[in-house]
C-alpha positions as CSV (number, residue, x, y, z in Angstrom):
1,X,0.2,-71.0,-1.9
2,X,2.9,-72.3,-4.9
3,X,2.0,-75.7,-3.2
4,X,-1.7,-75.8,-4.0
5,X,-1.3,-73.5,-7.4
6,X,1.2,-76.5,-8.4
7,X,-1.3,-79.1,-7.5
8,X,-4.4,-77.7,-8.6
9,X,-3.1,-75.4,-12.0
10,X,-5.6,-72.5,-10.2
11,X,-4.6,-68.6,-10.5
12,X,-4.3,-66.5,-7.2
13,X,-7.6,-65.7,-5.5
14,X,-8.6,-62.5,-5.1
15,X,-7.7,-62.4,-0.8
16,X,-4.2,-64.0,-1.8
17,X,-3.9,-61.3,-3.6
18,X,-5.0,-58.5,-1.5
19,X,-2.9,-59.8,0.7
20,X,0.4,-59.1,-1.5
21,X,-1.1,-55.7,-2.2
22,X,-0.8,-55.0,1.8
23,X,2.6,-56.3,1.9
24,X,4.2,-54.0,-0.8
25,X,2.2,-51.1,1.0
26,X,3.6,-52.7,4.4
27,X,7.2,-52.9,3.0
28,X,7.1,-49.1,1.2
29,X,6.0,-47.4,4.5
30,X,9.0,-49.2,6.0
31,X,11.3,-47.5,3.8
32,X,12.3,-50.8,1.7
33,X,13.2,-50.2,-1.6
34,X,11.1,-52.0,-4.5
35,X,14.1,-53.8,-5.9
36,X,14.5,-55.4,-2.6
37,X,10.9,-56.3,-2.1
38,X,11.0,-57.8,-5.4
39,X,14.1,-59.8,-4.8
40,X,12.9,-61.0,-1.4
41,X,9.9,-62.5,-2.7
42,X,11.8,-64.3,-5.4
43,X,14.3,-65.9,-3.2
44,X,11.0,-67.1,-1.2
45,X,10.0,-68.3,-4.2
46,X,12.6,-70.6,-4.9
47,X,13.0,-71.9,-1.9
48,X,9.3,-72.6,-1.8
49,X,9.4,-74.0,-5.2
50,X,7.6,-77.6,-5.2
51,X,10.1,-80.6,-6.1
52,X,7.8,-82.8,-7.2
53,X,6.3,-82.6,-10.7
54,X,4.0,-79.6,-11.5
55,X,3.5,-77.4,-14.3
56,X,5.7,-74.5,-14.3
57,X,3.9,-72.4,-16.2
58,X,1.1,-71.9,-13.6
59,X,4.1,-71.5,-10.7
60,X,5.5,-68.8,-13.0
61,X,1.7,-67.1,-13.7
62,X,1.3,-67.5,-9.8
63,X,4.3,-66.0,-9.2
64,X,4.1,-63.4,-11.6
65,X,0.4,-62.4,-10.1
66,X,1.9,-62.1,-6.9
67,X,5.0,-59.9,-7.8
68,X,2.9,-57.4,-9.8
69,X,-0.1,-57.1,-6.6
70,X,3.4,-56.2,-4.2
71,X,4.5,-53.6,-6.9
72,X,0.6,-52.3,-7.4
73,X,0.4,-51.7,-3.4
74,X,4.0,-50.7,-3.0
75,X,3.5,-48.0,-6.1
76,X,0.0,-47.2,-4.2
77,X,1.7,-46.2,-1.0
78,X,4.4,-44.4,-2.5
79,X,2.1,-42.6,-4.5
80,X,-0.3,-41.9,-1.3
81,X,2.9,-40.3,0.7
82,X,4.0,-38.0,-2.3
83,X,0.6,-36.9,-2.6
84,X,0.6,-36.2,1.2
85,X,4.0,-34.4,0.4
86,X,3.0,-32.8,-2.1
87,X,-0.1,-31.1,0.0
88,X,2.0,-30.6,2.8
89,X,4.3,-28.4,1.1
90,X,1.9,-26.4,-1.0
91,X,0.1,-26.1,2.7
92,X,3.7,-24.8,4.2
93,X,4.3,-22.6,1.3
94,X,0.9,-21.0,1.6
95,X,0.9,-20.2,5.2
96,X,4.8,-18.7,4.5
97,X,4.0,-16.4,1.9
98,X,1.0,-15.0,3.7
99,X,3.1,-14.1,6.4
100,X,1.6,-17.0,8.8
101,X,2.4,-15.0,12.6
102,X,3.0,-18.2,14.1
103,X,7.3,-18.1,13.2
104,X,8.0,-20.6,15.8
105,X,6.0,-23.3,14.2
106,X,6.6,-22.3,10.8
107,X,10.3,-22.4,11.6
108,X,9.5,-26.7,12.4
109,X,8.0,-27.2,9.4
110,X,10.6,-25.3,7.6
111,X,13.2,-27.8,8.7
112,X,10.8,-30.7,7.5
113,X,11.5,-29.1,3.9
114,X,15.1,-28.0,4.4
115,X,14.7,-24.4,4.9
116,X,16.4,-23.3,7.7
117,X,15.5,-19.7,8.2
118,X,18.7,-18.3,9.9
119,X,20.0,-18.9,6.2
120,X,19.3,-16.7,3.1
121,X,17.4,-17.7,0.5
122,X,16.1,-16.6,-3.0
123,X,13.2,-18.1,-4.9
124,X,11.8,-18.5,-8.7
125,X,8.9,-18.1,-10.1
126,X,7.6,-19.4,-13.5
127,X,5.1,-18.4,-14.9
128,X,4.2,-21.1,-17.4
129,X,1.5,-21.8,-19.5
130,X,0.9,-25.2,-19.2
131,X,-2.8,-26.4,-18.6
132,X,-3.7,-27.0,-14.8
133,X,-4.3,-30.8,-15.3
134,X,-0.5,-31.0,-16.7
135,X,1.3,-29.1,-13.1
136,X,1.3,-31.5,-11.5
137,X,3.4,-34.0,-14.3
138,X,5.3,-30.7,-14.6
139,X,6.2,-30.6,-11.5
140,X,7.4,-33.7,-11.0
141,X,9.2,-33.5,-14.3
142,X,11.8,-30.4,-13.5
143,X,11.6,-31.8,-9.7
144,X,12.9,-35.2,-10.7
145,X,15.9,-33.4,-12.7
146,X,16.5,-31.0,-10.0
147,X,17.5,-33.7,-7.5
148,X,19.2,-36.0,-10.1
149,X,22.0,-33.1,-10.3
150,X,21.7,-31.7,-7.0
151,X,20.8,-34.0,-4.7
152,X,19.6,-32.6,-1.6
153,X,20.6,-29.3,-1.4
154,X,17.9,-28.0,0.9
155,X,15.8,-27.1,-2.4
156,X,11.7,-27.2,-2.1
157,X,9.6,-27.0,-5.2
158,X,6.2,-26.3,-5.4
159,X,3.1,-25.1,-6.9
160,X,1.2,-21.7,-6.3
161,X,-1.0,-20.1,-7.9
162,X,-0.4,-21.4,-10.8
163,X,2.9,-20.7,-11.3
164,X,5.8,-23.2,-10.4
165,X,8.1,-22.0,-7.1
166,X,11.4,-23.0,-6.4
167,X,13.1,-22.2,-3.0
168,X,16.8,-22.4,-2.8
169,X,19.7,-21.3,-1.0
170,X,20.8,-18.3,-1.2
171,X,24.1,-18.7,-1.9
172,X,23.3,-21.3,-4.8
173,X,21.9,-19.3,-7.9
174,X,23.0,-22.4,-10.2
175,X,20.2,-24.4,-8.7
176,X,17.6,-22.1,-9.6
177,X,19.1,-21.1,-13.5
178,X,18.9,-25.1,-14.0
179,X,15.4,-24.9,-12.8
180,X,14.6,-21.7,-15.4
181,X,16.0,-24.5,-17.5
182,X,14.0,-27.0,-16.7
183,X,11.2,-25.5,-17.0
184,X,12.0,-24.2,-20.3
185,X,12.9,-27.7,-21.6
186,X,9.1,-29.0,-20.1
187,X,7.5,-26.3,-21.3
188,X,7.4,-25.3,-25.5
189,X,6.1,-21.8,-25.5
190,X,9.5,-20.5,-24.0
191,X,7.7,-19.2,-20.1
192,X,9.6,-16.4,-18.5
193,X,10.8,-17.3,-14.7
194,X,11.6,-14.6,-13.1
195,X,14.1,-14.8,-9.7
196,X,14.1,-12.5,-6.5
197,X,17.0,-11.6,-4.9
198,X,18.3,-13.8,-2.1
199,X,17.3,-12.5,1.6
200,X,17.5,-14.1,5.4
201,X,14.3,-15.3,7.3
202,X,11.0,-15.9,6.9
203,X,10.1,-12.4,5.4
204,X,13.1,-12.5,3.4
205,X,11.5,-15.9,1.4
206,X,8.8,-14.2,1.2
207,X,10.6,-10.8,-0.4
208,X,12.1,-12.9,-2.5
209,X,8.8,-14.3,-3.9
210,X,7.7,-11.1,-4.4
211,X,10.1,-9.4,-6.3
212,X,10.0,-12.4,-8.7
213,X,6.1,-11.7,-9.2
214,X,7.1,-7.8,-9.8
215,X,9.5,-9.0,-12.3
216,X,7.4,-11.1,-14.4
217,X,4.8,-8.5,-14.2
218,X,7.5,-5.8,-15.7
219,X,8.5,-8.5,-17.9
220,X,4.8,-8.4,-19.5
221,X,4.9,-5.5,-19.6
222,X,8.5,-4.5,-21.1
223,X,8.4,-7.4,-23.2
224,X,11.3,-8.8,-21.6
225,X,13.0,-12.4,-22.9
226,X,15.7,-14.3,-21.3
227,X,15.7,-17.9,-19.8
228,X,16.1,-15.9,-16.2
229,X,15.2,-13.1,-15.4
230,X,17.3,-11.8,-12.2
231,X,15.5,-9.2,-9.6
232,X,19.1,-7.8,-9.0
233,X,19.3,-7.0,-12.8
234,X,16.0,-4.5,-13.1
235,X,16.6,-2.6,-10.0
236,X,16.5,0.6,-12.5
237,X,12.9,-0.2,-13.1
238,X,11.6,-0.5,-9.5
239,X,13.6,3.2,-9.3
240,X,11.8,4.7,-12.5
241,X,7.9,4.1,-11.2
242,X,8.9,4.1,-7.7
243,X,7.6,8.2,-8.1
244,X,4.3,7.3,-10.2
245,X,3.6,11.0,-10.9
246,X,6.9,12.2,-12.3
247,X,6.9,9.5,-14.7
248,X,3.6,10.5,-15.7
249,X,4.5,13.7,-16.1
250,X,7.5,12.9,-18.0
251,X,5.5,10.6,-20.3
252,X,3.4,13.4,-21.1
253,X,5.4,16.1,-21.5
254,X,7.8,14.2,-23.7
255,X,5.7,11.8,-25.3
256,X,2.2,14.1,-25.5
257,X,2.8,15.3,-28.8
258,X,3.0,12.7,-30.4
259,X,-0.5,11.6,-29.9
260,X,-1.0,14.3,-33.4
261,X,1.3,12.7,-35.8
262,X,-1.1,11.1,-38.3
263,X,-1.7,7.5,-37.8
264,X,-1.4,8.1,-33.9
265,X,1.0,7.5,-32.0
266,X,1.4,3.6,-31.3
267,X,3.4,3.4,-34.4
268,X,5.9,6.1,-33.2
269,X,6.3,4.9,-30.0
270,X,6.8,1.1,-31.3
271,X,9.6,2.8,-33.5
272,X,11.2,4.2,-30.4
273,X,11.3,0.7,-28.3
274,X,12.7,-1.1,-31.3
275,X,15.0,2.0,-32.1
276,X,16.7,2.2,-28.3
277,X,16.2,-1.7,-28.3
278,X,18.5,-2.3,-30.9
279,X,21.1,0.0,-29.6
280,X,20.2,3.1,-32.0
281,X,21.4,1.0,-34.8
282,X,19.2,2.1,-37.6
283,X,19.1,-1.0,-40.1
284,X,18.5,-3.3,-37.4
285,X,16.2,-1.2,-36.2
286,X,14.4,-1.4,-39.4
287,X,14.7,-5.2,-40.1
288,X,13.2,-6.0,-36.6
289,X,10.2,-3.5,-37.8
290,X,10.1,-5.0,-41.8
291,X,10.5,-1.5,-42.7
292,X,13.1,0.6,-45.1
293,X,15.6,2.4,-43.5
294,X,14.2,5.4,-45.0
295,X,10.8,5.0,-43.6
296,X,12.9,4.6,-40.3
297,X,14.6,7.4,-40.4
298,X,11.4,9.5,-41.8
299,X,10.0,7.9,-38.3
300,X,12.8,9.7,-36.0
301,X,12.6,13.2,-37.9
302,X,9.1,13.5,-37.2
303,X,9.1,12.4,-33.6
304,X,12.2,15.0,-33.7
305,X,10.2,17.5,-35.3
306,X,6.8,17.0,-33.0
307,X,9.1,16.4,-29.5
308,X,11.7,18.3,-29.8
309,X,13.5,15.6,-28.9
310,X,16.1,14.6,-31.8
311,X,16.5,10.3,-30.8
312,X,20.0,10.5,-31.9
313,X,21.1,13.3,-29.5
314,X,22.7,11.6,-26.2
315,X,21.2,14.0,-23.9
316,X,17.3,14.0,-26.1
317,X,18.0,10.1,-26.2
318,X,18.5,9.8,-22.6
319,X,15.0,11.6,-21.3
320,X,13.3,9.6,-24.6
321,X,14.2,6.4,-23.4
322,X,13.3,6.9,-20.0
323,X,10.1,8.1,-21.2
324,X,9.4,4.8,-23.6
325,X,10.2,2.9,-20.5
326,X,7.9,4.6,-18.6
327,X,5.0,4.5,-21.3
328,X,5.6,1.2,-21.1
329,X,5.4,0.7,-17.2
330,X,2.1,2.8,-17.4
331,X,0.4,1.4,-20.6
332,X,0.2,4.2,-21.9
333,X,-1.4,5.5,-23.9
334,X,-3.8,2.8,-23.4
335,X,-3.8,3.9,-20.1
336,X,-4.5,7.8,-19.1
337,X,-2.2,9.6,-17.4
C-alpha cells in the first residue's frame, strides 16, 4: 500500500481503509492494548518504508490515515463491549434486586461481576440530580476513579432507577465513602447517598439496597446533610415509625395544640427542629432562623404555654423532640393524622 501511495502521491481508498478499521476492532477483541496496536503498525511501517525516492509527505498522510482508521475501529469495539457491559450489569442488577428465584444462575453471573455471594456486602445509593442524558458520563466518571484507587476490589457500579449503585464488600466501607465522594465531586448540587448496612447473600445485597432507599427517603424527609449517610447510624428512626399509630398519637397529643397559636403552627414547629437541631442553644438557634433571640425565646414560652411542654425541661424536651421527629416522618401537619 506505502508502495503505490509513494508512487502515485494518492490518499488511502476507502476499502484500504475499512480494512484498518477491522483490524483495530480484530486486535481490541483480542485483548491487545492500543499502544501496542499502534506501535506494531509503525514498526511495519518502517520496515515497509520505500528506499527509493518518493514524497514523504504523502507516506506520512498515508500512514497517518491508516493509524487513525485502527484507533477509530479499535475505540469502536471497545466502546461496543462496555456498552454490552454496561447492559449486562444493569440486566444482573435488575434481576437481583427483584429477588430473581433462579439463585443458582444468579450466583454465575454474580462471579462474572465479582460478587461472590457467600461474602457480605453493603451497597450505596445516590440519589443525584443529574439529567438522564448525563448518567451515563457520570457513571463512567466516579467509575473511572473508583478503579484508579482501588483497583479490582470486587466493586460493581451501576445505574437504577435513576440513581447511581455501588456494590462493595462488606468489609470495605472506604470504597463506598470514596464513591459518596465521587459523586459529590461529579455532581454540584451536593446529592445525598445514602448506604445500607453490610449483609451475606443474595437477599442480603438486596437488604442492603433497601435500607439505603429508606434512608434517602428519611433523609427527604428529615432534612438530613452529610456526604454519607450510614443505615447503621439512623436505626433510632426505623424504631420511632416502626409503631405508625403511637407516633401519631404522640404527635397529636403533644403537638395538637399548637395548630391555635396565631399564625399556625408551621412556624412553631420550624422553631422546634431548628431549636433541638442546634443543640437547645438559643442564639444559634436564632441566627439559623434570622430571628432575635427574644423572638426566640417569645417562640418556646408560647409552645410552653399551649403544650405544656416547657422545650428546656429534659424530661418535656425528650417527648418534644421525639414528637418533631415524628411530625416530620408523618408530614404532618400536611398530612392528617
Amino acid at each position: 500500500m506505502l508502495a503505490d501511495v509513494a508512487q502515485t502521491g494518492r490518499s488511502l481508498t476507502r476499502d484500504e481503509l475499512r480494512t484498518r478499521r477491522e483490524a483495530g476492532e480484530r486486535a481490541a477483541e483480542a485483548g491487545h492494548g492500543l499502544r501496542a496496536v499502534v506501535g506494531v503498525h509503525l514498526c511495519a511501517t518502517r520496515t515497509a518504508w520505500p528506499t527509493f525516492e518518493a514524497p514523504g509527505a504523502s507516506l506520512l498522510a498515508a500512514v497517518e490515515q491508516a493509524i487513525d482508521a485502527v484507533a477509530e475501529g479499535f475505540e469502536r469495539a471497545q466502546d461496543s463491549s462496555v456498552r454490552q457491559d454496561r447492559s449486562a450489569r444493569r440486566e444482573f442488577v435488575d434481576d437481583l434486586l427483584h429477588g430473581h428465584r433462579d439463585l443458582g444462575r444468579l450466583a454465575e453471573r454474580a462471579e462474572r461481576f465479582g460478587l461472590r455471594f457467600s461474602h457480605s456486602h453493603a451497597v450505596a445509593v445516590a440519589a443525584h440530580s443529574a439529567p438522564d442524558k448525563q448518567s451515563d458520563f457520570l457513571l463512567r466518571r466516579v467509575e473511572q476513579a473508583l478503579f484508579a484507587r482501588f483497583g479490582n476490589r470486587r466493586i460493581l457500579l451501576t445505574t437504577k432507577d435513576g440513581r447511581l449503585v455501588c456494590i462493595a464488600p462488606g468489609d470495605q466501607d472506604e470504597v463506598l465513602a470514596y464513591f459518596a465522594q465521587q459523586v459529590g465531586a461529579a455532581v454540584p448540587n451536593d446529592p445525598r447517598v445514602a448506604t445500607g448496612r453490610a449483609h451475606s447473600g443474595a437477599g442480603g445485597v438486596v437488604h442492603s439496597y433497601e435500607e439505603a432507599l429508606n434512608v434517602l427517603d428519611l433523609a427527604e424527609r428529615l432534612d438530613l446533610d452529610g456526604p454519607l449517610l450510614r443505615a447503621a447510624e439512623l436505626l433510632v428512626y426505623p424504631v420511632l415509625t416502626r409503631d405508625r399509630d403511637a407516633m401519631a398519637d404522640l404527635v397529636r397529643h403533644t403537638l395538637g395544640p399548637l395548630c391555635g397559636a396565631r399564625g399556625g403552627v408551621l412556624p412553631l414547629l420550624d422553631t422546634l427542629t431548628v431549636y433541638f437541631g442546634a443543640g437547645c442553644n438559643a442564639a444559634a438557634a436564632a441566627r439559623q432562623l434570622q430571628v432575635s433571640v427574644r423572638t426566640l425565646t417569645y417562640r418556646l414560652e408560647r409552645i410552653h404555654c399551649l403544650t405544656g411542654a416547657d422545650p428546656a425541661d429534659p424530661e418535656d424536651r425528650y417527648a418534644l423532640q421525639t414528637a418533631v421527629i415524628g411530625a416530620r416522618l408523618l408530614d404532618w401537619p400536611r398530612q392528617e393524622l
